[in-house]
KEPA-239363 format. One record per residue: residue in one letter; x, y, z of N, C-alpha, C in turn. Coordinates in steps of 0.02 Angstrom, whole numbers, plus 32768, in hexadecimal, padded with zeros to 4 digits. Each point is the difference from the previous one (the first is absolute). Layout:
% residues N
AXYZXYZXYZ/...
//
This chain:
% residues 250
X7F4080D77A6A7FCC7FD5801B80147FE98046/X7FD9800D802C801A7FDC80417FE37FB68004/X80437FEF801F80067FC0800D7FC97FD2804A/X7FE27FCD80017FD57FF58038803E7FDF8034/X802F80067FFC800D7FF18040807F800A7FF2/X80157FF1803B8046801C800780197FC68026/X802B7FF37FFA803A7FCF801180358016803C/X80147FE78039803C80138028801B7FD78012/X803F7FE88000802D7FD6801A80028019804F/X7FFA7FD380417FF9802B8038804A7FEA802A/X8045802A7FE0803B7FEC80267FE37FF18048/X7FF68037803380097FFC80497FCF7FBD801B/X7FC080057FCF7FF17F9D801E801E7FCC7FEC/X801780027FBC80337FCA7FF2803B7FE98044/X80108033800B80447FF680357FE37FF58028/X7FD0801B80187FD77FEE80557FEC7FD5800C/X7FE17FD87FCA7FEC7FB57FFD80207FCF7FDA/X803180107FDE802C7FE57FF37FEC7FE07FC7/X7FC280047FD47FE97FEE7FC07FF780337FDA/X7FEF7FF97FBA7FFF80107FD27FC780378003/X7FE280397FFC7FC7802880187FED80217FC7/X7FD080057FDE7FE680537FD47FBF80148014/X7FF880147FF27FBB804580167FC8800D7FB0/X7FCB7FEE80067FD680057FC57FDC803A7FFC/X7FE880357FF77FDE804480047FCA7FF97FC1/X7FB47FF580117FD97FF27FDF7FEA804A7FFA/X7FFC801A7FCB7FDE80507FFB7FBF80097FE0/X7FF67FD57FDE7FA07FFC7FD980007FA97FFA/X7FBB7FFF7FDA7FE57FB4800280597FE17FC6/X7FFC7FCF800E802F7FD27FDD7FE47FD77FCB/X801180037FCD7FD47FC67FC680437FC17FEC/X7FEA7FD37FD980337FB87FFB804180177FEC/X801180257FEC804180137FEA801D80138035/X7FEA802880238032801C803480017FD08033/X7FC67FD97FFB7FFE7FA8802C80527FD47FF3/X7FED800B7FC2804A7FC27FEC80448028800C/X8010805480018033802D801380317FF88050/X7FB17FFA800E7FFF7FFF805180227FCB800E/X7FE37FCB7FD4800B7FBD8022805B7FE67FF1/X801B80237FBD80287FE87FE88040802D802C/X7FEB804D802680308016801880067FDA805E/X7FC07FDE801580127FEF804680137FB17FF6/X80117FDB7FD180237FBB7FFC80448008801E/X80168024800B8050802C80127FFC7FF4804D/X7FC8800880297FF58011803A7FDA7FE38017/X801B7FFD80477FE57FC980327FB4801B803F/X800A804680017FC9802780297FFA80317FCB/X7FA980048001800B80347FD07FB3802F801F/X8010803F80227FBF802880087FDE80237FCC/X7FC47FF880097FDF80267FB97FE280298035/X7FFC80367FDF7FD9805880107FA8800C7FDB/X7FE47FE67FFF7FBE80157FDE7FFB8047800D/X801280387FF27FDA805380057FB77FF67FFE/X7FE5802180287FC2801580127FD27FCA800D/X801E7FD57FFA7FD27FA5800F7FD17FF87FC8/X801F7FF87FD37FDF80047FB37FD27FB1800E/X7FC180117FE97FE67FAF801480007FC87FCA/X800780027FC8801A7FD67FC6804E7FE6800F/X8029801F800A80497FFB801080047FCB803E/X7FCB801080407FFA7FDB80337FF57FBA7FFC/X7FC780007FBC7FEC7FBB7FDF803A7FCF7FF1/X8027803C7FDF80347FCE7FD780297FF08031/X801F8018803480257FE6801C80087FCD802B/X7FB1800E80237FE97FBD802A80097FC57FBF/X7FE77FFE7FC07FE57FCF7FCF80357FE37FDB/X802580227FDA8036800F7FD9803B7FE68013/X8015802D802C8055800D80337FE17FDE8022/X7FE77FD980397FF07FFA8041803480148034/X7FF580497FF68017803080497FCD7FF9802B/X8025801F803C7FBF7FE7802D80218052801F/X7FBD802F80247FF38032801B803C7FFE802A/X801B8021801C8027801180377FE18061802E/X7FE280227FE9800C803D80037FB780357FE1/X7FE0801E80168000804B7FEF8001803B8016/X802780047FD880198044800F7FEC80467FE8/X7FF5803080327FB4801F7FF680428046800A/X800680427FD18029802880077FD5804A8004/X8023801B80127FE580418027803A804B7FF0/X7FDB80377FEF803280337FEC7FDB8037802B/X803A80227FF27FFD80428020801D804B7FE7/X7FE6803D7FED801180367FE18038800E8032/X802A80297FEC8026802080257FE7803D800E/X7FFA802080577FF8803F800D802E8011803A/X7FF980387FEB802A8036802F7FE280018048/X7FCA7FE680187FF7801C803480007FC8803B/X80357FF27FFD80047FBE804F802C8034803A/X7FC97FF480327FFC8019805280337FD08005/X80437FF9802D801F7FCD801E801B80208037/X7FF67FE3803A7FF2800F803980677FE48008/X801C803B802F80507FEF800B7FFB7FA9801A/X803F7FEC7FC6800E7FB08011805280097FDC/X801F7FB08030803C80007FEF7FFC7FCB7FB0/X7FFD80167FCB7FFE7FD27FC0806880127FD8/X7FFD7FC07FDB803580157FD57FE27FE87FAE/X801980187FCD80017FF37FBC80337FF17FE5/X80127FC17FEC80437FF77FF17FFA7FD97FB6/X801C800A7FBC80147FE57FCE80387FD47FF5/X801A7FC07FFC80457FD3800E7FFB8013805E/X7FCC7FE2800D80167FF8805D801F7FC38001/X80238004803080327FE480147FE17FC38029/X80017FC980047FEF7FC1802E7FE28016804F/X7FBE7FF3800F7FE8800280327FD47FD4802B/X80327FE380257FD97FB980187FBA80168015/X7FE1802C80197FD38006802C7FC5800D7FCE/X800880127FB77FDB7FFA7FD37FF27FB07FE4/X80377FF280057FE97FAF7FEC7FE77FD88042/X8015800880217FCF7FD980417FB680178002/X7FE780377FD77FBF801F7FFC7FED7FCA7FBE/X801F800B7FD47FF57FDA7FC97FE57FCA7FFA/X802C7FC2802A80007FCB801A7FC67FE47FFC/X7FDF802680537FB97FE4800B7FC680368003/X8009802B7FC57FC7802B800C7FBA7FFB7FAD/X80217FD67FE17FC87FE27FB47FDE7FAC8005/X7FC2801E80287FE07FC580057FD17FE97FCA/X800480197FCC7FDB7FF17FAC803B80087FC8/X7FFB7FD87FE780157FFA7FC480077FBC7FC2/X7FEC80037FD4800C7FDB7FB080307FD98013/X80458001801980157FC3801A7FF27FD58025/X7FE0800E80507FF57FE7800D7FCA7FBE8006/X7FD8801F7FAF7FB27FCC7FEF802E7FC67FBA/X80387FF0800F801E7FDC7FD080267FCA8004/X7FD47FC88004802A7FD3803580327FD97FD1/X8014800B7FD580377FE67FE5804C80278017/X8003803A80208020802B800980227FF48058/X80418000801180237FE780297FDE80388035/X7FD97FDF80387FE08031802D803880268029/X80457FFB800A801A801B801D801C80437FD6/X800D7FEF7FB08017802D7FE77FA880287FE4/X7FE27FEC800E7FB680337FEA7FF980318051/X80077FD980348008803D8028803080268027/X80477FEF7FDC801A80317FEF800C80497FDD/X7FC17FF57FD0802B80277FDC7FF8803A7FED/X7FD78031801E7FEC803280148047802D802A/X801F7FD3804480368004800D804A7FFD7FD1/X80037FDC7FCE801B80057FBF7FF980357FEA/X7FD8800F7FEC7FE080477FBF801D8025802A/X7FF180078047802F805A801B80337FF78000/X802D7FD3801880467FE58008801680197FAA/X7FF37FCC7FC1800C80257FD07FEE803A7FE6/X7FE38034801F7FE9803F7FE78041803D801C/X801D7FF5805080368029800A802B80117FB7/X803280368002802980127FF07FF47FF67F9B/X7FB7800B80017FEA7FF07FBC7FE680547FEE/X801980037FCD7FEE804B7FC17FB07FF98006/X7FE78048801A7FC27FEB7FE47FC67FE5802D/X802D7FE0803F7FEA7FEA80257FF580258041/X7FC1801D80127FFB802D80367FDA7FDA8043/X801A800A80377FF58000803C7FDB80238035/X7FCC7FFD80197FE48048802880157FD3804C/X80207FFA802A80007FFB80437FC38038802F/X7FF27FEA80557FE1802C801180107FF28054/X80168025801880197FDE80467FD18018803B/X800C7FE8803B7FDE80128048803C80168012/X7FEB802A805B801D80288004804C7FEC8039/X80007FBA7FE180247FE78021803B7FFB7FBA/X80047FFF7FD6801E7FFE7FB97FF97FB37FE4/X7FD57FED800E7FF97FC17FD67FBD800E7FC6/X800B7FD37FB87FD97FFB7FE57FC87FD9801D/X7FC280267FF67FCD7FEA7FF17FE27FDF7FD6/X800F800E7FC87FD380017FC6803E80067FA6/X7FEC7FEF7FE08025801C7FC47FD07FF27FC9/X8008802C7FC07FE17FEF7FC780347FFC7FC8/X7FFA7FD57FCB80297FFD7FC67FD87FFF7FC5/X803980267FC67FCA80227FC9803E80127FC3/X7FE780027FE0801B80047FB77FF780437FDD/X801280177FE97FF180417FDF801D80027F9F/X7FC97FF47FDD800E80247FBD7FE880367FFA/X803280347FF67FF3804C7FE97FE57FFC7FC0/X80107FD67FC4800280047FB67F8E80077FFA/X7FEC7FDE80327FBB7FEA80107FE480298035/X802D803580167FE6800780387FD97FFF8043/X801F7FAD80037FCF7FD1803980427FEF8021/X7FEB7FDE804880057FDC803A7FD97FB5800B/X80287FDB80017FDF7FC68013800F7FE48047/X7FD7800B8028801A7FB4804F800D7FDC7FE9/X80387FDF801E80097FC07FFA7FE97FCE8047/X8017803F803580077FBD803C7FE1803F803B/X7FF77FE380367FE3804680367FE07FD18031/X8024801780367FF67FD5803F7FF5801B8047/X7FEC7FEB803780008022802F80207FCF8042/X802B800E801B80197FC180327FD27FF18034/X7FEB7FDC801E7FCB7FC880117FE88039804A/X8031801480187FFE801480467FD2804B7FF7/X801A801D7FC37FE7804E7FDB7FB980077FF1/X7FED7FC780057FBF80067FB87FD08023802D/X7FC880307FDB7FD5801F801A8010802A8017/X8037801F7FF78018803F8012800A803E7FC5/X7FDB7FF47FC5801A802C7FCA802780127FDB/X803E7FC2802180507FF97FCB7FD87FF27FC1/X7FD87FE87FD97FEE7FF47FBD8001802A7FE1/X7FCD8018800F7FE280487FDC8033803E8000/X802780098047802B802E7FFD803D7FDE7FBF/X80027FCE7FF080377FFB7FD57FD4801A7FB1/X7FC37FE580017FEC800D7FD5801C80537FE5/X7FD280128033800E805B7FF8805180177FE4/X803C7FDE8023801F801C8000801D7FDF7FB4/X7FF07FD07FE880077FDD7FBF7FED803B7FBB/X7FC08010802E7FBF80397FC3803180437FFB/X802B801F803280108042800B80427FEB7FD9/X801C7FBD800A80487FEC7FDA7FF880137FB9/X7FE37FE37FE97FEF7FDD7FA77FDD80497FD9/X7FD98032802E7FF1803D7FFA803080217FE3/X803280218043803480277FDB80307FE17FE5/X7FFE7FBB7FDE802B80067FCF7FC97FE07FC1/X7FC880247FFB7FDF80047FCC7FD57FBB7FDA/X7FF17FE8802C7FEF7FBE800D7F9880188004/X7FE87FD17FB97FBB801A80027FD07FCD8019/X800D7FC780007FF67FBF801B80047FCE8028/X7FF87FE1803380087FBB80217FE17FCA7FF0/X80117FC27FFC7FCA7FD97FF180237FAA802A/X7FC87FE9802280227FCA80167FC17FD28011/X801E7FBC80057FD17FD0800180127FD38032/X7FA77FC8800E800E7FDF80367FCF7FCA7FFC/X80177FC180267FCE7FCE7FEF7FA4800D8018/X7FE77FF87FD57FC27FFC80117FCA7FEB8039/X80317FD080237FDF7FDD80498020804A8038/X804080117FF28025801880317FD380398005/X7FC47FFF80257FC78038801C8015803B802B/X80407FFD801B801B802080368020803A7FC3/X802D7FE57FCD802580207FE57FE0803F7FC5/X7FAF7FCC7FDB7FCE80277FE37FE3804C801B/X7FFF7FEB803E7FD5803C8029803980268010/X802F7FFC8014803A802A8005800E80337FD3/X80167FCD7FD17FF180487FB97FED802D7FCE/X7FA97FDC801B7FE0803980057FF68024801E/X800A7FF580477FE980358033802880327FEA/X803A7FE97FF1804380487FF37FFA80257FB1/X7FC67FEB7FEE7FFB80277FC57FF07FD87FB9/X80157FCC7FF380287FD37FC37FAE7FE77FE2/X7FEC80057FD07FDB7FE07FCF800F7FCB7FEA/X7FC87FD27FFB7FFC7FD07FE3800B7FE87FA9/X80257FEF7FDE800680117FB57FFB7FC67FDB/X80047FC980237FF27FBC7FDE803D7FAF8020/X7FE27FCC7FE7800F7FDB8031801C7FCB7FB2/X80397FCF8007802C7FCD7FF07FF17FC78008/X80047FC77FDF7FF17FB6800D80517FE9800D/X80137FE6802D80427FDF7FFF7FFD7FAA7FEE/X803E7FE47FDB7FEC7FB67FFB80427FDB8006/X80097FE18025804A7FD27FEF7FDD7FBF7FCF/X803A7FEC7FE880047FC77FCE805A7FDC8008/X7FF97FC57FF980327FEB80107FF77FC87FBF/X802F80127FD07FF57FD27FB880157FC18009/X80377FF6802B80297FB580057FBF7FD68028/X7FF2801F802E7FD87FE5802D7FBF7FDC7FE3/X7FEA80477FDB7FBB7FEA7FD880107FC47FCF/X80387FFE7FDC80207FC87FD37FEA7FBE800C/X801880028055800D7FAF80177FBB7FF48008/X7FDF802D80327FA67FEE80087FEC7FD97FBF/X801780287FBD7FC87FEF7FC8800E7FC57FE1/X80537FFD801780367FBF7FDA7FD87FB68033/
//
């Protein structure tokens, strides 16, 4: 029988924010039992994000009503078949798995994510919410698993980089991160990473991409479709903060 929803302890926000963190993954409507499950595994924890899949609208009820989470996010995801046939016009790119520390990727990092679920959360230390995008690449170097696409000008500096995950067992690709440095933009570093991402994940048998993006971020929507990527369905994001909500009600 499947279960309506999954549990995650979230180490890397725990440490980043220095509280207690889990992750809620709502997968169908929720009825009172899995109400009181829910409730009895985030007493542990001090931030706790819930995932609504597909923006279930009963689930939405409960959480505004129930939990009083409050929205942070949607997140609207987008896939893509894998094909053989990407044109890529000669560019200097690298592909690297465990890359090695590269400041010039994290200075892209830095200031190049002007949307995100953290940032609509004002309980959340604004310096470490916009950080942490710059975080995520910084901890992604020299990680298993963890792939890198760099893409340089012809001067040898990066332009641009994308980061991405690969399960073979699923045969998918997920973005994680993909940027373009401020000075680059409108020049086709995107898309050319795209391509060279599609021709990557190809020959090593890779049937899928799929990646997501906030719903306001209009720039980032049209982007990936222009390059191909379908639309497949969209996420409710919610923070809840139990201590917090405690004292309100106390």
């Amino acid at each position: 029988m499947r279960k309506s929803f999954e549990t995650i302890e979230l180490e890397w926000d725990s440490e980043y924010f220095g509280i207690p963190a889990c992750k809620i993954v709502l997968l169908e409507t929720i009825d009172k039992s899995d109400i009181e499950e829910i409730f009895n595994f985030i007493k542990d924890y001090e931030f706790v994000t819930i995932v609504n899949k597909n923006n279930d609208p009963e689930n939405n009820v409960l959480l505004a009503t129930i939990f009083k989470a409050f929205l942070t996010d949607i997140n609207v995801v987008f896939s893509k078949k894998v094909e053989n046939r990407q044109t890529l016009q000669e560019c200097n790119y690298l592909i690297a798995d465990e890359m090695p520390y590269a400041q010039e990727i994290v200075d892209i990092a830095e200031i190049s994510f002007k949307y995100s679920r953290f940032y609509n959360d004002p309980y959340l230390p604004s310096e470490k919410a916009r950080n942490i995008y710059k975080q995520w690449a910084m901890n992604s170097f020299r990680k298993k698993g963890k792939y890198f696409i760099t893409i340089k000008d012809d001067r040898d500096k990066i332009a641009g980089f994308l980061l991405c995950n690969i399960e073979k067992e699923k045969s998918l690709c997920t973005i994680e991160l993909i940027a373009v440095d401020e000075n680059y933009k409108g020049k086709g570093y995107g898309s050319k990473l795209l391509k060279i991402l599609e021709r990557f994940v190809h020959n090593n048998g890779i049937l899928n991409i799929v990646v997501g993006t906030q719903v306001n971020n209009i720039h980032a929507v049209n982007f990936y479709t222009k390059n191909g990527f379908k639309y497949i369905g969209c996420n409710s994001v919610y923070h809840l903060w139990p201590k917090i909500q405690m004292e309100k009600e106390g």
